[in-house]
N, C-alpha and C positions, 0 to 999 in steps of 0.2 A: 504494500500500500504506500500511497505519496500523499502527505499533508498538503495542501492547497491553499494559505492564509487569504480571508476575503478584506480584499483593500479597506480599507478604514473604519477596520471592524478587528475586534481580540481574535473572530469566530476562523475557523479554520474547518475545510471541509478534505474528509477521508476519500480520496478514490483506490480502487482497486483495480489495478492494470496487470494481466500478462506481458504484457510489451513496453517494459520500462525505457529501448531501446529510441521510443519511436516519440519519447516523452517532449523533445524541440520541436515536433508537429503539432503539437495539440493548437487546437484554435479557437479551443472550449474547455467551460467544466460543465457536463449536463449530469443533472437531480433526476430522482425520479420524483414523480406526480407530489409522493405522501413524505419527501424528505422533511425530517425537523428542520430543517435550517429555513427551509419556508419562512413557517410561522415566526420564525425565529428573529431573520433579517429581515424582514417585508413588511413591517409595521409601519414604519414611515416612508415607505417607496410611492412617488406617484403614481407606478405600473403595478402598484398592489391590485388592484379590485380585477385588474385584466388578466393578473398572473392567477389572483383567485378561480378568476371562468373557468379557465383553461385546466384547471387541478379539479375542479369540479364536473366539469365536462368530461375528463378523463376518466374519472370515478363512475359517474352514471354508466360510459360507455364500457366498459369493464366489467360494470355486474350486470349487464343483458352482452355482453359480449359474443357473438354468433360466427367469428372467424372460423375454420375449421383449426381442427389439429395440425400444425407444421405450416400453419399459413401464415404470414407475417401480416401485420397491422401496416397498414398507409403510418411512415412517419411523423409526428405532429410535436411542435415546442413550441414556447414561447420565449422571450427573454426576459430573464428577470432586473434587469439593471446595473444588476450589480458585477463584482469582476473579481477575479481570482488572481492570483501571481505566480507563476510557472515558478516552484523552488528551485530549478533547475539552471535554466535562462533569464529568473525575472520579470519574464516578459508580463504582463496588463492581457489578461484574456477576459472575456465575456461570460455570465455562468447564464444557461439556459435552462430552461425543466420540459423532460421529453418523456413522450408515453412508451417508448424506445425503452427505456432505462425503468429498472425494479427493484424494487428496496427490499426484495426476498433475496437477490442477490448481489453477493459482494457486499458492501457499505452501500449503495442505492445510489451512485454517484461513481460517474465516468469520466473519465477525456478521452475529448472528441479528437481522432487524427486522423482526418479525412484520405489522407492521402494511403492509409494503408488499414484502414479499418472499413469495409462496404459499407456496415449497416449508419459508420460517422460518415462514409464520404455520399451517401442517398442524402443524408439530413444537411448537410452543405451545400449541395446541388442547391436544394429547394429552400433553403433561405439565405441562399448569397454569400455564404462563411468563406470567408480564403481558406484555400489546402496548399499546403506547405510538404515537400517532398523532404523528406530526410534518411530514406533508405534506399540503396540502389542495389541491383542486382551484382552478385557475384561470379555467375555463372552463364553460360549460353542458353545452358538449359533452362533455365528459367525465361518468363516471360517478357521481353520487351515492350515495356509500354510509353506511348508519347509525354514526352514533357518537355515543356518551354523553356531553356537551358538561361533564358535573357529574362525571364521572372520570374519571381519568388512567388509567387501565388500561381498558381497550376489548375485551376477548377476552371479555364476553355481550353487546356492541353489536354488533359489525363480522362482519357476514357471510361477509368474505374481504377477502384484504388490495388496498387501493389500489397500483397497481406504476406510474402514469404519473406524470410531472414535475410537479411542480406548483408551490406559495409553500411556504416552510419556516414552520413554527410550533413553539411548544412546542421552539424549537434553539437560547436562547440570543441572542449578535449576534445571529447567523444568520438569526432570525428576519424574516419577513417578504421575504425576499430569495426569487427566483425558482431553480428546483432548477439551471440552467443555468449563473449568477453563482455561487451558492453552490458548486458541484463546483468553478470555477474557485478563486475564494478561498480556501476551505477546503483544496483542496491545498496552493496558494501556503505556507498558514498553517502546515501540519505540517510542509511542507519547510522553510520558516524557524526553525519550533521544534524541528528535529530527531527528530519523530516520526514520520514518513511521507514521502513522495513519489507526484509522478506514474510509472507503470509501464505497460508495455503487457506484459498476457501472453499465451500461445496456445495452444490447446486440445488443440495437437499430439502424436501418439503413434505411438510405432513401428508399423508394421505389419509383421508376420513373416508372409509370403507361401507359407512351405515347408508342404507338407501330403503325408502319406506315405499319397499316393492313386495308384492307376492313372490316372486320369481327369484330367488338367490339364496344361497348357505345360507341358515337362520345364524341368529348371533346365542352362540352358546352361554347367557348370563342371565340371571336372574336377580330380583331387587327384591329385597325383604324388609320391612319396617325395622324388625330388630337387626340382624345383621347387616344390613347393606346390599354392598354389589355382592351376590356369590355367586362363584362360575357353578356351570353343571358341570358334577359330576361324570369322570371318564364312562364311568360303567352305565353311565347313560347317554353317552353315544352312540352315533347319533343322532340330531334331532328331526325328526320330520316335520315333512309340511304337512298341514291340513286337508285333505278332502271340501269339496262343498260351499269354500271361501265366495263371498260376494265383496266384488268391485264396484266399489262406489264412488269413487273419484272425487271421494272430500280430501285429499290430500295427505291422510295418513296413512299407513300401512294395513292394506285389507287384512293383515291378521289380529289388527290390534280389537277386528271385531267378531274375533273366533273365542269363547269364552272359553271353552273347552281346552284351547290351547294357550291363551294367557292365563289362567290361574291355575297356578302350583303350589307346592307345597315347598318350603324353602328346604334348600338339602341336608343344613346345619340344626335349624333351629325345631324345625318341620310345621313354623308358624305358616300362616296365607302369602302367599307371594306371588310378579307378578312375574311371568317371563318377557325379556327384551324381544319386540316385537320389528324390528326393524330386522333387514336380513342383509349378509354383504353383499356387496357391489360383483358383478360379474366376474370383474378381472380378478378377482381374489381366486375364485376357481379356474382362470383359464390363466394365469399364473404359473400353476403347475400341473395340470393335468396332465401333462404327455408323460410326466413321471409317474404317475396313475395306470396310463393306458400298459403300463410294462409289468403292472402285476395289478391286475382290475379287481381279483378278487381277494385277493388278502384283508382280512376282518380282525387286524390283529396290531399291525400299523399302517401309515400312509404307502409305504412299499416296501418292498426286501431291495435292502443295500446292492446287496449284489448284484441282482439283476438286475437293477436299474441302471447300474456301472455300466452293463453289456452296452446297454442302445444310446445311454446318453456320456458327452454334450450331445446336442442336437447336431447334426452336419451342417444343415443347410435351413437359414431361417429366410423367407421369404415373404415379404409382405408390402403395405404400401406405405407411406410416408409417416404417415399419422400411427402407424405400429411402430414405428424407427423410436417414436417421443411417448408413449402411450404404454402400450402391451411389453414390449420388449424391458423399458423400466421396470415396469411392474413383476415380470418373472425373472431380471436379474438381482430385484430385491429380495425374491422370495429365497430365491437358490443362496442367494449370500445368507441368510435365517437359514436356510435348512442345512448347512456347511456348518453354520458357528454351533447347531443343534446335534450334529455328527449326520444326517442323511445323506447327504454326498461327502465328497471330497474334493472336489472342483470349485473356482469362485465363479464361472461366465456356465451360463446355459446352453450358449448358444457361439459354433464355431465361425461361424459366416452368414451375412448378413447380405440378403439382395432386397433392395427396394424399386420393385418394377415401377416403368412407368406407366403415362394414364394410356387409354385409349380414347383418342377426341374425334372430333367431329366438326363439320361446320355449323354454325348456329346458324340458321338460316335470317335473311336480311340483312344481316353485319357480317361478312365475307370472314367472319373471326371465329378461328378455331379452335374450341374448349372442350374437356373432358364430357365427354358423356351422363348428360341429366337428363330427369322426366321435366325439371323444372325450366331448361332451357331448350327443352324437345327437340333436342339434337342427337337420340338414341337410336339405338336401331335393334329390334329385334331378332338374338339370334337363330331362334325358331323358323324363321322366314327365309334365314338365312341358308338354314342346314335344310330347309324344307328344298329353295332351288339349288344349291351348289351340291348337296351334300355335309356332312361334320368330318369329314376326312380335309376335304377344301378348303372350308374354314377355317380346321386348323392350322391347318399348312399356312395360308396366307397371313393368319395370325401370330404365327412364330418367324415366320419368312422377314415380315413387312419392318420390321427394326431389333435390333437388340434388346432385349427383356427389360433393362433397365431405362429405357427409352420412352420417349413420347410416340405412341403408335399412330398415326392418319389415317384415318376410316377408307379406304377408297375401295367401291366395288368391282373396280376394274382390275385391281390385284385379285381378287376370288377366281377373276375370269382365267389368268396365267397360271392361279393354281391348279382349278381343274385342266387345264392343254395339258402342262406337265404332268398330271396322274393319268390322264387317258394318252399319253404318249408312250409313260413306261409298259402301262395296262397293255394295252396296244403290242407292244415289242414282246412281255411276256407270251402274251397268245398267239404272238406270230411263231414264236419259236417254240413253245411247249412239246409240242411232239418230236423236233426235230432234238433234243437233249434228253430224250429218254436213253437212248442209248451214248450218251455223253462217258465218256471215259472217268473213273473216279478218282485215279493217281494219276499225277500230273506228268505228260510225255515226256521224251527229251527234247526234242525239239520243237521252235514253235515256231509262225510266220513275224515279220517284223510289226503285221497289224494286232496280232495276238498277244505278243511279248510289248506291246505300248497298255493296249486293255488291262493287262497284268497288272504292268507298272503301275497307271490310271487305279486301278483295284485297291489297292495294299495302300498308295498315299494315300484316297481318299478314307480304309479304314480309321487307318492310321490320324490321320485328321478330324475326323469325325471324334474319336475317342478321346482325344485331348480335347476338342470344345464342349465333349459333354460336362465333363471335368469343371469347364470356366465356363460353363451355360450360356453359348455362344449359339445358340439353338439357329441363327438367320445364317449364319458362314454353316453351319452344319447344312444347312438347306440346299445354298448354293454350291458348296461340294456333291452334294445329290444331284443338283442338276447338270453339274460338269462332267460329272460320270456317266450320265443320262444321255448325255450328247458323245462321249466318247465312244459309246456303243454304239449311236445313232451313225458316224462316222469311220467307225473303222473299218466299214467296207465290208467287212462280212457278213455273207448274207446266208440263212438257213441253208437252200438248196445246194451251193457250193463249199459250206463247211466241211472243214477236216476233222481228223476226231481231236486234234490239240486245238485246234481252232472252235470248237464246241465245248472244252472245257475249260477255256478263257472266258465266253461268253457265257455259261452256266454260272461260275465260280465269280466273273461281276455282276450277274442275276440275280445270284440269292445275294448279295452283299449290298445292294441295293434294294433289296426286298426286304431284307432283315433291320438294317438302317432306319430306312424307313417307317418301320413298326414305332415306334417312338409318336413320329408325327401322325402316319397317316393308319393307325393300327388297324381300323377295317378293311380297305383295300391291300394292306399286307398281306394281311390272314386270307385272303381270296387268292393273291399273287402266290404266294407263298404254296399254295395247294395245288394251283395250275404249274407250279415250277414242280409238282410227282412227290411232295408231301402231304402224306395223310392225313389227316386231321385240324392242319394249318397251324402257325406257329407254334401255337401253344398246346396245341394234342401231338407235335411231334419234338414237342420240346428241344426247341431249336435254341442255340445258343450264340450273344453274339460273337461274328466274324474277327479274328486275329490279325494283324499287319504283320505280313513277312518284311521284316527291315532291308533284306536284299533286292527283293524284289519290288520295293517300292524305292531304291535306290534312282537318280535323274539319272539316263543313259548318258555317257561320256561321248563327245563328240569331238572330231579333231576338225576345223574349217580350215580349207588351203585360202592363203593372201597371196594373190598379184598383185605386181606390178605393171601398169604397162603390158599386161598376159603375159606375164614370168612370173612363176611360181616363186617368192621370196620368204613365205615362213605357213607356221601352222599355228594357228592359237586351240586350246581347248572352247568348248561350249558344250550346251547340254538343247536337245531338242527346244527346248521353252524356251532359250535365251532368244531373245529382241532383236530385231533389225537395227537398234541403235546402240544397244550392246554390244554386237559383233561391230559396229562400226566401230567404234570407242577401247574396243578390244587389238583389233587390228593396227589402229593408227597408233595405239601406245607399246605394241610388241619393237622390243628390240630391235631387232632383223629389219623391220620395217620404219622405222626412223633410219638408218643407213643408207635408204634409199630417196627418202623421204624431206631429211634435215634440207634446209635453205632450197629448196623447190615448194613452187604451185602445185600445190591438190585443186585438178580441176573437176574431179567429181569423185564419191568412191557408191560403186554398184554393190550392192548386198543382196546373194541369192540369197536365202532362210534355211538352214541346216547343212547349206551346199558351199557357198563358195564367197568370197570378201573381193573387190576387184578395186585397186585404187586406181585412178589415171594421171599422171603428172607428168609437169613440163618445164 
């Protein structure tokens, strides 16, 4: 934390920064809404009654607040008048109060550095605050972004603010010092001078679990005149619900008018008593169910240790945005409670974390495209969907159409290219089905060179495929499908002319693409899959997926002759895939051929494709 003394005042305001580094940027101190220093400093401010609105306005919008979960609020401040002193530089800053900022965390009091904080360089934008650059990149790899090297204020340079570590500039010492050294020092230096220290805060908040719902865990407590709160006893666990409940929508909990079920008898005293009629909140049960689901019926504890070990952490959590802030907290609490209680031994629930994106749509009349709502009847039902294309199509185009993590775009004209692609492979299996009955099962010696490419084509694509399942790369898994789809299409072999090594190339990337497949398109598999002389179809003949041979998915080596002038002068390596501008770029930088080359006009160079490089000079 860095003390902040308020100009001509004893008062001094706390902020809490991770990036002590970036402290010569600040161009502000912003409060939140409910800071004491409000009330505190504002008593004789002429911008008191406006600074009031704004905190009051705040407040209202707050407790009806309807943003969703993970959605950020429109930023909004006002200025309070008053001014802060950078204990670092000195400098005269402005302190503002913003709905941005939360007195739940940290001290409830920020500085603003627009030039490397987003959420402070959006609130500068929109009220005209200078941003002040003081960290520059170290590396290439980092982003370069514009700034006006002939001003100190940067907010019509800077596109958005720089947020990574980098060399301090424009800070003073500090300068030149890397933001890592710098964080370090620079605390060191307010702890010595009495203005700051190092702190660790945490982001932590009650969670009130009571919800005066039918539907949820009852709350196991009970209230007695004499004794109090008493839990229920273990040996009466657990507690059920009610039978027969009426919902009346006065606002209380429809159990609270089950008689039967609120009066007990206290466990201690065994006076009248009433039971807690409120029941928890959902997420208390979906918290930890999946360590549930791995021993469902045990009546004795919440699960057996052990087994539980087998399936969890979880591998793979997937869900939308508002689980990222919501759910996901909630069952890393629980697991951290069930660890300090001995039920696991792990601290994280959960080993990976994917947060798909939406799937949008145009909202019709405003050419503007938003997630899919009833309320802005930009939906599409997929019943309708799976009714014309098929749910094989569907899916396909719904995995195909972006990366999972991705903003999807509704277009029906992608359904259309999923079905050609299923009725092309469709297509090719029933052309060929009979002609691979008698397909050879062990692999010949020898094969043609359209055979041994198919091969090749075969094993990368397993091979590929199997690593993006891994990083759930499901749209590049597609388009390896379809690359294969076409290798076949193109290899020139055709049923009636097949050989028998030529018909176990084209069997053997038949089911590799049929098996693939099953993933996306599992109806049409289990159909292909029967037509390629498996009984029962994938799953009655329990097929397993296909193996990448590492050799055989090896790029063929290729040697390209380079002329000169049509004199053979060197050979470079290439592999069938290499580029017309690759073998160009290959050729002019071989040795052999700079000898020929050096202080002469290249007046053209010709590139056959897997065949031959021709320079011409003069």
């Amino acid at each position: 934390f860095v003390d902040f003394p308020i100009k001509d005042t004893e008062a001094k305001v706390r902020v809490f920064t991770t990036r002590i580094d970036t402290i010569y940027g600040a161009n502000a101190v912003v409060l939140a809404p409910d800071h004491p220093l409000i009330a505190e400093q504002m008593e004789d401010s002429a911008l008191k009654d406006d600074v009031l609105r704004f905190v009051e306005r705040i407040k209202v919008a707050r407790a009806s607040r309807t943003t969703a979960p993970g959605e950020e609020e429109e930023k909004e401040g006002v200025n309070t008048g008053m001014f802060a002193l950078n204990p670092f530089s000195g400098e005269q800053i402005p302190v503002w109060v913003a709905n941005y900022v939360l007195m739940e965390y940290g001290t409830g009091a920020v500085m603003s550095v627009p030039a490397h904080d987003e959420r402070d360089y959006e609130f500068a934008q929109k009220y005209s605050l200078p941003i002040r650059r003081v960290i520059e990149r170290v590396s290439y790899a980092q982003e370069s972004i514009e700034h006006d090297p002939t001003s100190e204020d940067q907010s019509a340079a800077m596109p958005h603010a720089f947020t990574d570590y980098g060399i301090l500039v424009n800070s003073g010492e500090w300068s030149g010092k890397l933001s890592a050294a710098a964080i370090r020092e620079m605390a060191a230096h307010a702890e010595e001078n009495n203005f700051g220290a190092a702190a660790i805060t945490y982001r932590l908040r009650d969670w009130g679990i009571s919800r005066q719902r039918f539907w949820g865990a009852p709350i196991p407590i009970i209230y007695c005149a004499e004794c109090g709160v008493v839990p229920v006893p273990e040996k009466d666990l657990p507690i059920v619900l009610p039978e027969g409940v009426e919902f009346t929508g006065t606002g209380q909990s429809p159990l609270a008018g089950v008689a039967e079920f609120v009066n007990v008898n206290c466990p201690q005293c065994g006076g009248r008593a009433r039971r807690e009629t409120d029941t928890m909140d959902t997420f208390v049960d979906s918290s930890w169910y999946f360590f549930r689901y791995c021993d469902p019926q045990n009546d004795a504890v919440p699960f057996d240790k052990e087994r539980v070990a087998y399936w969890t952490p979880v591998d793979q959590y997937i869900g939308g945005i508002e689980h990222a802030v919501m759910h996901l907290l909630y069952t890393r609490f629980w697991t951290k409670m069930m660890r300090d209680i001995g039920l696991v031994d792990f601290n994280e629930p959960v080993k990976n974390l994917l947060t798909q994106g939406m799937v949008t749509n145009v909202v019709e009349g405003t050419g503007e495209w938003k997630a899919m709502s009833k309320s802005l009847g930009n939906g599409v039902d997929p019943d309708e969907m799976i009714a014309a294309y098929g749910a094989d199509a569907v899916r396909l185009f719904t995995l195909f159409a972006a990366p999972p993590e991705n903003e999807l775009r509704w277009q029906e004209t992608g359904i259309e290219g999923a079905v050609r692609f299923l009725r092309r492979v469709y297509n090719f299996v029933y052309r060929w089905r009979e002609t691979l009955i008698d397909a050879p099962t062990e692999a010949p010696a020898e094969f043609s060179a359209a055979a041994r490419a198919l091969r090749r084509k075969t094993h990368q694509t397993i091979a590929r495929i199997t690593n993006d399942f891994d990083e759930l790369h499901f749209n590049t898994s597609i388009a390896a499908l379809m690359e294969l789809s076409n290798e076949l299409q193109d290899s020139g072999i055709t049923p009636e002319q097949a050989s028998a090594a030529d018909k176990f190339a084209v069997r053997e990337a038949l089911e590799a693409l049929t098996l693939m497949l099953a993933p996306f398109t599992p109806h049409i598999a289990e159909e292909m899959w029967e037509g390629l002389g498996h009984a029962g179809g994938i799953l009655g003949s329990r097929a397993r997926w296909p193996q990448a041979d590492a050799e055989l998915a090896k790029k063929e080596a290729l040697e390209i002759p380079v002329q000169i002038n049509g004199k053979l002068r060197a050979r470079v390596p290439a592999t069938p895939e290499t580029s017309e501008e690759e073998l160009r770029s290959l050729a002019l930088a071989d040795d052999k051929v700079r000898l020929h080359t050096d202080g002469r006009e290249i007046v053209k160079v010709i590139v056959v494709p897997q065949r031959l490089v021709n320079i011409v000079v003069r």
